[in-house]
C-alpha positions in Angstrom: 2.6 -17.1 -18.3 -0.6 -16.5 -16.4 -1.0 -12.8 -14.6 -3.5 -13.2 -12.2 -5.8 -10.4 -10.0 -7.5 -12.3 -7.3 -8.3 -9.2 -5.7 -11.6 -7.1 -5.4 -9.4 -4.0 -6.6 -8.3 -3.1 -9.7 -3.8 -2.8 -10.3 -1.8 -1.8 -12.8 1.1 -4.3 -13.9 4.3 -4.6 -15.7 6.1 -7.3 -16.9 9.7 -7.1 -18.0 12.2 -9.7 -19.4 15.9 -11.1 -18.5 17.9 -7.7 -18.7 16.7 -7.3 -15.1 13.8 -5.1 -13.1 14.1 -1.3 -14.4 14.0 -0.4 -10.9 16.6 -2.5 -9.8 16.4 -4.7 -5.9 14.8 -7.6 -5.6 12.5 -7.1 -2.8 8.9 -8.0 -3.5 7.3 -4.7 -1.8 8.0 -1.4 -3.1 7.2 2.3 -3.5 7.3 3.0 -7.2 6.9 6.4 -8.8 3.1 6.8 -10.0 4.1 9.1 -12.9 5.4 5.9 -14.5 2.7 3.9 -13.6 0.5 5.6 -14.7 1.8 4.2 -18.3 1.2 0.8 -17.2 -2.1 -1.1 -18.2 -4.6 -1.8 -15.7 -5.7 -5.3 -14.4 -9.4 -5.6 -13.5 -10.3 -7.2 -10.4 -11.1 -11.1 -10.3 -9.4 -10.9 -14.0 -6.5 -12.9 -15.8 -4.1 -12.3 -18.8 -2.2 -15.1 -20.3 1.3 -13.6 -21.9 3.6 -15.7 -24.2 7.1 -14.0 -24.1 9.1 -14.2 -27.1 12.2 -13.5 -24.8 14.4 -15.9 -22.4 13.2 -15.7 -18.5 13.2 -15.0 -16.3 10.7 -12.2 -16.3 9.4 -9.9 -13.6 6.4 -9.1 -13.0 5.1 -5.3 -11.2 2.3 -5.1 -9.6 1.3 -1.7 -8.3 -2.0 -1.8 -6.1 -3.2 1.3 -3.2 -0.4 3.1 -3.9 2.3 0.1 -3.3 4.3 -1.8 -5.4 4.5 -5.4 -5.5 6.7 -7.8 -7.5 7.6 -11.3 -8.1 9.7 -13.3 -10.4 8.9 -15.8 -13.4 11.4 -18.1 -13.6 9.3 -20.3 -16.8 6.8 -19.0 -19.1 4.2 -21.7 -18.7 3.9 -19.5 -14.8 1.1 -18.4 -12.6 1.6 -15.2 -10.8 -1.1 -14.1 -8.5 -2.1 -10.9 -7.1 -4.0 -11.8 -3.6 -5.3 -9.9 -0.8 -3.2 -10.7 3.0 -5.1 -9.3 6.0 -5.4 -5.4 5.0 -2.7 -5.5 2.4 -1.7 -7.9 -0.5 1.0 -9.9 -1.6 2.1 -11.5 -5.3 2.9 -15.7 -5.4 4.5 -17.3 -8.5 3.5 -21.0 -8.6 
């Protein structure tokens, strides 16, 4: 899986396996609290990760950019999800 930051700003993400989102929904904008965030490691702008999960998918993935939260779900492992700006705000794609 491919976690990708297309943006010129930097995030913080989260990736979590098949016992479902800690934060329950399944909406892909959200408000999350930014005590836990804070936790989370950051994503540099223009930058990529590759992650090989050792668990089952599907996976998702938090990312958490300005104050919103954005998510989207991994259904494989070999998976590119993609921070991206959209107009003034941003929006995640898995492809």
């Amino acid at each position: 899986m491919d976690i990708t930051n297309s943006t010129d700003m930097d995030t913080k993400y989260k990736v979590t396996g098949s016992g479902g989102p800690p934060m329950g929904g399944h909406d892909h904008h959200r408000d999350f609290p930014s005590e836990e965030v804070v936790s989370w490691p950051t994503l540099h702008a223009g930058r990529q990760i590759s992650l090989h999960p050792n668990s089952s998918g599907p996976w998702t993935v938090y990312f958490y950019v300005q104050g919103k939260g954005f998510i989207a779900t991994a259904e494989t492992s070999d998976v590119q999800v993609t921070l991206m700006r959209s107009g003034a705000g941003f929006h995640v794609q898995a492809s």
